[in-house]
N, C-alpha and C positions, 0 to 999 in steps of 0.2 A: 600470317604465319607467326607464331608463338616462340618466341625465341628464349623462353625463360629456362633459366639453371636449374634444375632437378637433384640433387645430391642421390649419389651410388656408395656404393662402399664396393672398392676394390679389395680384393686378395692378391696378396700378394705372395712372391714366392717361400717368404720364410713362414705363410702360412698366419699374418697378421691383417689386421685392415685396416686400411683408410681411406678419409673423404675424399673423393673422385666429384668432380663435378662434369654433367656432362650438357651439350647444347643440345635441345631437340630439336635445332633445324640443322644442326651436325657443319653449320658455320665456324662455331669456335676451332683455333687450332688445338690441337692436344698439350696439355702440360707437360715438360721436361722434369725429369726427374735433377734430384742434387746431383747425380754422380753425370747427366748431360751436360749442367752448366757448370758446376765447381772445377776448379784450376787443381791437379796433381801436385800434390807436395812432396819434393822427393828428402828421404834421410839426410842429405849433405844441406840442401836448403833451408830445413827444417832448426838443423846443429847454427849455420849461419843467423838466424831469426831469432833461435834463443840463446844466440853467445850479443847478440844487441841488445833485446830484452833486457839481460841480464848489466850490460855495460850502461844501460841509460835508466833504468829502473831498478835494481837489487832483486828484482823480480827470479826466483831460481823456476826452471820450469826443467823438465828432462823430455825425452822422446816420445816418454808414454805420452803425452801431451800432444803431440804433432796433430792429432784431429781435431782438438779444439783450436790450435791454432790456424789450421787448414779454415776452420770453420767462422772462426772469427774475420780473418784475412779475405777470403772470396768476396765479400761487399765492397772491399776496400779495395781489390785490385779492377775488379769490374767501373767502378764509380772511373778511378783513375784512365782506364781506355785498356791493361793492361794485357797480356793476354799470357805471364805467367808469374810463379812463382821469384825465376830466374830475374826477370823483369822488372820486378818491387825491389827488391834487394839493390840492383841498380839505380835506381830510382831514390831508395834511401840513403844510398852511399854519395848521389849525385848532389841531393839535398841538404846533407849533413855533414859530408865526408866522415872524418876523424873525430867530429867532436860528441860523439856519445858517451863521453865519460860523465857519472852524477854531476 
């Protein structure tokens, strides 16, 4: 039985394509999409991450931002065990308290 990866190109809904890989013995489990495994960043968590940011790096970032930082963070809370956004912030408040100032 041939179990080798064959490359597809899916369509997708917005009408663009990407690499799909599929198993010809239809073993492999199907890939999850970003929006399966990534963690929800909500506005108030978001304002929370970059009022730190900004107290421990000068780093100014605003809202428009929130997806890059959704994006960046998702490795980071996964590695960790965590299973949110609400969760990290905890986490870094437990680790650092008060002392984010430069």
């Amino acid at each position: 039985m041939d179990t080798t990866l064959t490359p597809q190109m899916d369509r997708t809904s917005a009408g663009s394509t990407e690499p799909a890989w599929q198993a010809d013995d239809a073993t492999r489990t199907p890939r999850r999409s970003v929006v399966e495994t990534g963690f929800i960043l909500k506005d108030s968590e978001a304002r929370e991450l970059i009022s730190l940011i900004y107290e421990y790096s000068g780093i100014v970032l605003t809202l428009d931002k929130k997806t890059l930082i959704s994006s960046r963070l998702n490795k980071r809370l996964r590695r960790l065990g965590l299973r949110s956004f609400r969760q990290y912030l905890g986490f870094l408040i437990a680790v650092h308290g008060n002392t984010w100032t430069r």
